[in-house]
C-alpha positions in Angstrom: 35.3 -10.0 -0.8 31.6 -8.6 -0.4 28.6 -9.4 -2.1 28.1 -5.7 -1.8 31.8 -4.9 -3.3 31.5 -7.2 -6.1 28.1 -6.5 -6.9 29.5 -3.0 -7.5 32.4 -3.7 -9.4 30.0 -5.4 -11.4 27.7 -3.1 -11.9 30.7 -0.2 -13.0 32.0 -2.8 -15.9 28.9 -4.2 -16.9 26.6 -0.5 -17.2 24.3 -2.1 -20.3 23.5 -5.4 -18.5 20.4 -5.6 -16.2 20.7 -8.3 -13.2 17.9 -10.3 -12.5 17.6 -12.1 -9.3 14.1 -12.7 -9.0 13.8 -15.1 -11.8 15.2 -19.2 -12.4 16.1 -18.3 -15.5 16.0 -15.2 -18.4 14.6 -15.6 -22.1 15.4 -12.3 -23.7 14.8 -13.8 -27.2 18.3 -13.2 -28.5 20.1 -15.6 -25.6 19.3 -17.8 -22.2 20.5 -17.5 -19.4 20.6 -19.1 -15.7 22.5 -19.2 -13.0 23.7 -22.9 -13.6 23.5 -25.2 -11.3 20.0 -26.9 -10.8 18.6 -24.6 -12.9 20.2 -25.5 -16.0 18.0 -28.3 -16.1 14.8 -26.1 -15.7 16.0 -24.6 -18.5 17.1 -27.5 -20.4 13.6 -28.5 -20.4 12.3 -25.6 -21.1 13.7 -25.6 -24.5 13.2 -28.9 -25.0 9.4 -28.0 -24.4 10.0 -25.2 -26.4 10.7 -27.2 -29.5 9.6 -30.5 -29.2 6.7 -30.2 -26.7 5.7 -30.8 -22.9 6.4 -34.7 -23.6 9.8 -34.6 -24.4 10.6 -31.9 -22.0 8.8 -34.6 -19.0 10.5 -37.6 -20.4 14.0 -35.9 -20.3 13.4 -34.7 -17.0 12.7 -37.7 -15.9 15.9 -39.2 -17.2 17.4 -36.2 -15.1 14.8 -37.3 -12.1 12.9 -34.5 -12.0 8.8 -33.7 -12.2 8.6 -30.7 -14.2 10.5 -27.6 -15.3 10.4 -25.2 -12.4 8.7 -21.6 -14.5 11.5 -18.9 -15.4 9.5 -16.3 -13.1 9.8 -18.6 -10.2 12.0 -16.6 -7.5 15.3 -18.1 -7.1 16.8 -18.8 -3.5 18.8 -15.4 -3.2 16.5 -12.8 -4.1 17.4 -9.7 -2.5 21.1 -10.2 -2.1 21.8 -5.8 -2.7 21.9 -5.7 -6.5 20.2 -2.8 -6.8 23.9 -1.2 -6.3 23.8 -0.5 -3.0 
């Protein structure tokens, strides 16, 4: 199957839900999402920063073996993939 196919399928079931591609991770206020993988731990410390400060959010990514949160508005790897419906 496509990208292409099942972004479209997609697309037809999903009408209210705008993709985002261009971003690690989305904070629309009522829910978070990410794609999973790495990035759940960018996320995971963003919320940690979020609540208990940059500290925390460092020392548990540190635990994880990791610098820093990557920011939500940094590009993931597959920007561009046809999501605009094509």
């Amino acid at each position: 199957m496509s990208a292409g196919f099942t972004t479209r399928i997609w697309l037809t079931t999903t009408a209210d839900v705008i993709p985002v591609a261009e971003q690690l991770f989305v904070d629309d206020g009522d829910r978070i999402t990410c794609a999973g993988g790495a990035v759940a731990a960018d996320l995971a410390g963003y919320i940690i920063e979020r609540h208990l400060g940059q500290s925390w959010a460092r020392k548990s990514l540190r635990i994880l073996q990791m610098d820093n949160p990557r920011p939500a508005k940094r590009a993931t790897a597959a920007t561009g993939i046809g999501l605009s419906g094509e």
